[in-house]
DOTOR-297952 format. One record per atom (N, C-alpha, C, O): residue in one letter; x, y, z negated. Coordinates in steps of 0.1 Angstrom, whole numbers, plus 5000, padded with zeros to 4 digits. Layout:
N
AXYZ ...
//
This chain:
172
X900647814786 X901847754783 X903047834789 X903047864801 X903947864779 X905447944786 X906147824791 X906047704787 X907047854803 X908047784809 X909247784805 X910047874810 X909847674795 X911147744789 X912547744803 X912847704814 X912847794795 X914047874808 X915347784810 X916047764801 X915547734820 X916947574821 X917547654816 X917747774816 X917947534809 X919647534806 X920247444811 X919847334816 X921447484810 X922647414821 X922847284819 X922947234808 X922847214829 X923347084830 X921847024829 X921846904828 X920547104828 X919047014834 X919047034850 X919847114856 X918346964855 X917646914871 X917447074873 X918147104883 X916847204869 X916247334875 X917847334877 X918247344889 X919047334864 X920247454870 X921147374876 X922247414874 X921047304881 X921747244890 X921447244909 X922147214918 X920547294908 X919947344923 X921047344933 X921147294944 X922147424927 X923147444936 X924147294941 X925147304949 X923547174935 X924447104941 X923347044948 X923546924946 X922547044953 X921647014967 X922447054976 X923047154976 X922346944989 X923146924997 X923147095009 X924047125016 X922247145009 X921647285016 X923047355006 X923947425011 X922847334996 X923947464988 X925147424994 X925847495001 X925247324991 X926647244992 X927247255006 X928447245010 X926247285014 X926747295029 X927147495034 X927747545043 X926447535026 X926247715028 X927847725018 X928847805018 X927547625010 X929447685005 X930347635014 X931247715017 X930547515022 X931447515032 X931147615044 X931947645052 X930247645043 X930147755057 X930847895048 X931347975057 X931047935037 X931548025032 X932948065031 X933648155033 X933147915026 X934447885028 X935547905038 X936647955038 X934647825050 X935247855063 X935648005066 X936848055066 X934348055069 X934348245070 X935348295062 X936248345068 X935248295050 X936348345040 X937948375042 X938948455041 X937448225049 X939248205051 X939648225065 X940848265067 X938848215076 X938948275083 X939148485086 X939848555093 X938448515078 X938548665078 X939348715068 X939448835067 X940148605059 X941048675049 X942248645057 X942948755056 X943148525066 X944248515074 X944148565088 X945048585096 X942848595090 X942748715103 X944248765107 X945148735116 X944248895095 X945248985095 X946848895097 X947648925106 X947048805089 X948048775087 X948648715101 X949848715105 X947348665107 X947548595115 X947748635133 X948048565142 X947448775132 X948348865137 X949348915140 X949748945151 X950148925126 X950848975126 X952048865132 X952948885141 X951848745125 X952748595128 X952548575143 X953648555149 X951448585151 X951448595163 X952948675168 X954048645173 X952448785165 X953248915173 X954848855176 X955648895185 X955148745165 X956848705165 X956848575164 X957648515156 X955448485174 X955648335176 X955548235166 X955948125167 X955048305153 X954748205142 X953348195140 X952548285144 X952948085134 X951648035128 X951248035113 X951948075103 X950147985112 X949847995095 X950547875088 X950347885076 X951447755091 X952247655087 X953647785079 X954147815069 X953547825092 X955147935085 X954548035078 X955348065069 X953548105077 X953148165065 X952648085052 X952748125040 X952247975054 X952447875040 X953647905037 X953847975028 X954647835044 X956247775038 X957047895035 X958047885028 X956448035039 X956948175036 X956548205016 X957148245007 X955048145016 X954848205008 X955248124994 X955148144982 X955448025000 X955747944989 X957247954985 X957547964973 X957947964994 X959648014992 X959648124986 X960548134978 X958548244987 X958848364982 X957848294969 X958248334958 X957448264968 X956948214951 X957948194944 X958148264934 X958848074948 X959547994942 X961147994946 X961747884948 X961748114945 X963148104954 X964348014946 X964448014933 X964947944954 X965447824952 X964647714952 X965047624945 X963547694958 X963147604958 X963647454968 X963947464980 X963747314960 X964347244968 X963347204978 X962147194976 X964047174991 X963047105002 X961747044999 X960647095000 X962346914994 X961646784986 X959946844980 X958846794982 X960446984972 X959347004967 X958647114971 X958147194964 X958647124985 X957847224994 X957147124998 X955947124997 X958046945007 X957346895011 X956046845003 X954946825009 X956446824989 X955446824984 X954346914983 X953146874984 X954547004982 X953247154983 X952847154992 X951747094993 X953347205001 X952247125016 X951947035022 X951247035032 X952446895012 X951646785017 X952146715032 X951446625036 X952946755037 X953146765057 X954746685055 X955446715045 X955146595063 X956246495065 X957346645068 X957146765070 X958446525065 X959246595069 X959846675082 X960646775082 X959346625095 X959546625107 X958846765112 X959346835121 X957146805103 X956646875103 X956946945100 X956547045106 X957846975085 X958347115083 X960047125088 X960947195082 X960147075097 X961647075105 X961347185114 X962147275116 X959847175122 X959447245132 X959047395126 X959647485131 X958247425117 X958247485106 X959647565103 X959747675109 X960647545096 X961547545087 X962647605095 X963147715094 X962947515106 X964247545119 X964347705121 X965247795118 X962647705127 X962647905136 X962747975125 X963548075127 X962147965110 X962548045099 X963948035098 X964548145100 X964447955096 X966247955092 X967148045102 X967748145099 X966947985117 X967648065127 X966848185132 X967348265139 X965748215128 X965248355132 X965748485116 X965548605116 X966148425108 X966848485097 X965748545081 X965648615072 X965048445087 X963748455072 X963948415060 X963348465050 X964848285060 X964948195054 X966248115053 X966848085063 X966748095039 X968248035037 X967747965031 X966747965024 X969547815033 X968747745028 X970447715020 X971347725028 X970947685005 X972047645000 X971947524991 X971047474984 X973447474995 X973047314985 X972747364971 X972747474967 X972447234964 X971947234950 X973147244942 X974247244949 X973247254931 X973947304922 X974647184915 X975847174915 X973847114910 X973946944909 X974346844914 X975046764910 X973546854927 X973346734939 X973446854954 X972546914960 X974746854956 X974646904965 X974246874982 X974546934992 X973446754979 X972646694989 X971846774990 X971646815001 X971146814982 X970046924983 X970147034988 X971147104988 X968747064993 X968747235000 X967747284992 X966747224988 X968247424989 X967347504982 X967347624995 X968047685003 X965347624990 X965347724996 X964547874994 X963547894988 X965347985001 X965248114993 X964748175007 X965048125017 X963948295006 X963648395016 X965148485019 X965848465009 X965548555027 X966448635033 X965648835028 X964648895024 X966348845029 X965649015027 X964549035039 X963449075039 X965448995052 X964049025066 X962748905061 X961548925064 X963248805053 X962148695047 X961048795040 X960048845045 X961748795026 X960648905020 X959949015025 X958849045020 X960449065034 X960049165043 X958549125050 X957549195052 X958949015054 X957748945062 X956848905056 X955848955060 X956848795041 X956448755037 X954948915028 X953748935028 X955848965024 X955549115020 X954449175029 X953449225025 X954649155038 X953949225051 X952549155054 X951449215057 X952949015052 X951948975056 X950848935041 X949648905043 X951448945026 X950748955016 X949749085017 X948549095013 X950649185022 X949649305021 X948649375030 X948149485031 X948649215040 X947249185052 X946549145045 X945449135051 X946349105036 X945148995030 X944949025016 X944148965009 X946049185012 X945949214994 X944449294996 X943749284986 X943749385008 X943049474998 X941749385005 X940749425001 X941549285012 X940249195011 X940349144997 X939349124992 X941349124991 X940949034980 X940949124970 X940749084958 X941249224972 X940649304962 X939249364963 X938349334954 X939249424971 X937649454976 X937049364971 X936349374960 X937149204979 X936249104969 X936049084953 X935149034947 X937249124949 X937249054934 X936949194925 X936849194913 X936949284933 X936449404924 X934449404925 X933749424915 X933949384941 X933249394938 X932249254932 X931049264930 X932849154930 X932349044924 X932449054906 X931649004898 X933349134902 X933649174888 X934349034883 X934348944891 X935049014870 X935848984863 X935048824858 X935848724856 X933848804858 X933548674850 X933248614864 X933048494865 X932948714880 X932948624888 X933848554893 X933548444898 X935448634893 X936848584897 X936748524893 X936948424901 X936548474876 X937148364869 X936348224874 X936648114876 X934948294873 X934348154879 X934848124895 X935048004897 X935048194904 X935348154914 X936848064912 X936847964919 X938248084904 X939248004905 X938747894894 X939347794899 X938147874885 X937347724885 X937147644892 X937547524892 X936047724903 X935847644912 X936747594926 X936547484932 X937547684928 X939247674932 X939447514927 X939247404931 X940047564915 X940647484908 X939947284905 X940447174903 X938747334906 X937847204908 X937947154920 X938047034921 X938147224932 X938547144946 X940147124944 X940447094956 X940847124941 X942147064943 X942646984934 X942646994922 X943446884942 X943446744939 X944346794925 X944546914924 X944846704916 X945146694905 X946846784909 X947146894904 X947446714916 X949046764918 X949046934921 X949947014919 X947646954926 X948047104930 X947647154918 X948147264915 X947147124913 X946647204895 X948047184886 X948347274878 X948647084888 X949747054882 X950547164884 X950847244876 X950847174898 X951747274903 X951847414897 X952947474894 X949947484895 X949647574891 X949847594877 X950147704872 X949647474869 X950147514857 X951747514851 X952047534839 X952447484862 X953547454856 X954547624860 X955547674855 X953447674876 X954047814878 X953747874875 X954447974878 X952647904864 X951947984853 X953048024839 X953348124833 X953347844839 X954347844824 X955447894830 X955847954820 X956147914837 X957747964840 X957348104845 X958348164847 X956548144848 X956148334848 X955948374835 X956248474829 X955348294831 X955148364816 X956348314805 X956648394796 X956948204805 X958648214802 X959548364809 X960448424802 X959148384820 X960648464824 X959948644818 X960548744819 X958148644811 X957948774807 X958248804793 X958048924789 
//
């Protein structure tokens, strides 16, 4: 008798969601991300910042003009939290912040030229790991890997992602 060969979504190809897999991917996870903010995390040392201020860097440099409101949203973290955050960027000269246009209650906020500079600096601590990785993983493994990205994060951050997808590809 031949053994026909699983297909997806039987009891053989699902192996990987046994709790053994399931635990060797958070150990990967961990590592991952530990050796990919290594660098960065260096460098933020060297001038008294943490990985909070390389979040709130990179998301300003994503999104210039971005309002407060909707950082605090992105990061999820109270307001008080990115006060502590936000303050040393503003007076250390990384980061401006101008009223809104509309509501000038609002602060928008933009990186500074020393901002991008930083921001820059510390993108291109962590650009050629992720290339190295995604070159040598090839093209259908990236994609499966931001799937699975995309399968761990809660609904609003997929939102986010698709909505910064449509306004990059608006402004090409």
């Amino acid at each position: 008798m031949h053994e026909k060969p699983s297909q997806p979504g039987t009891a053989a190809g699902l192996l990987f969601l046994r709790e053994e897999e399931l635990r060797l991917a958070q150990d990967m996870i961990f590592f991952a991300n530990r050796d990919l903010v290594a660098a960065a995390d260096a460098i933020l040392a060297e001038i008294g910042f943490g990985r909070a201020h390389h979040r709130t860097l990179h998301f300003i440099g994503r999104n210039p003009g971005l309002p407060v409101g909707e950082l605090l949203h992105i990061l999820g973290i109270a307001k008080q939290s990115l006060a502590r955050v936000l303050g040393p960027l503003i007076r250390d000269g990384y980061v401006e912040q101008t009223p809104g246009r509309a509501d000038r209650r609002q602060r928008l906020l933009s990186l500074t030229p020393a901002g991008a500079a930083l921001e820059r600096k510390l993108f291109e601590a962590q650009r050629e790991r992720l290339i190295a990785a995604f070159r040598e993983a090839g093209g259908p493994a990236v994609e499966g890997f931001r799937k699975v990205l995309r399968g761990m994060m809660k609904e609003e951050a997929r939102a986010y992602l698709d909505r910064a997808e449509a306004a990059r590809n608006a402004r090409r």
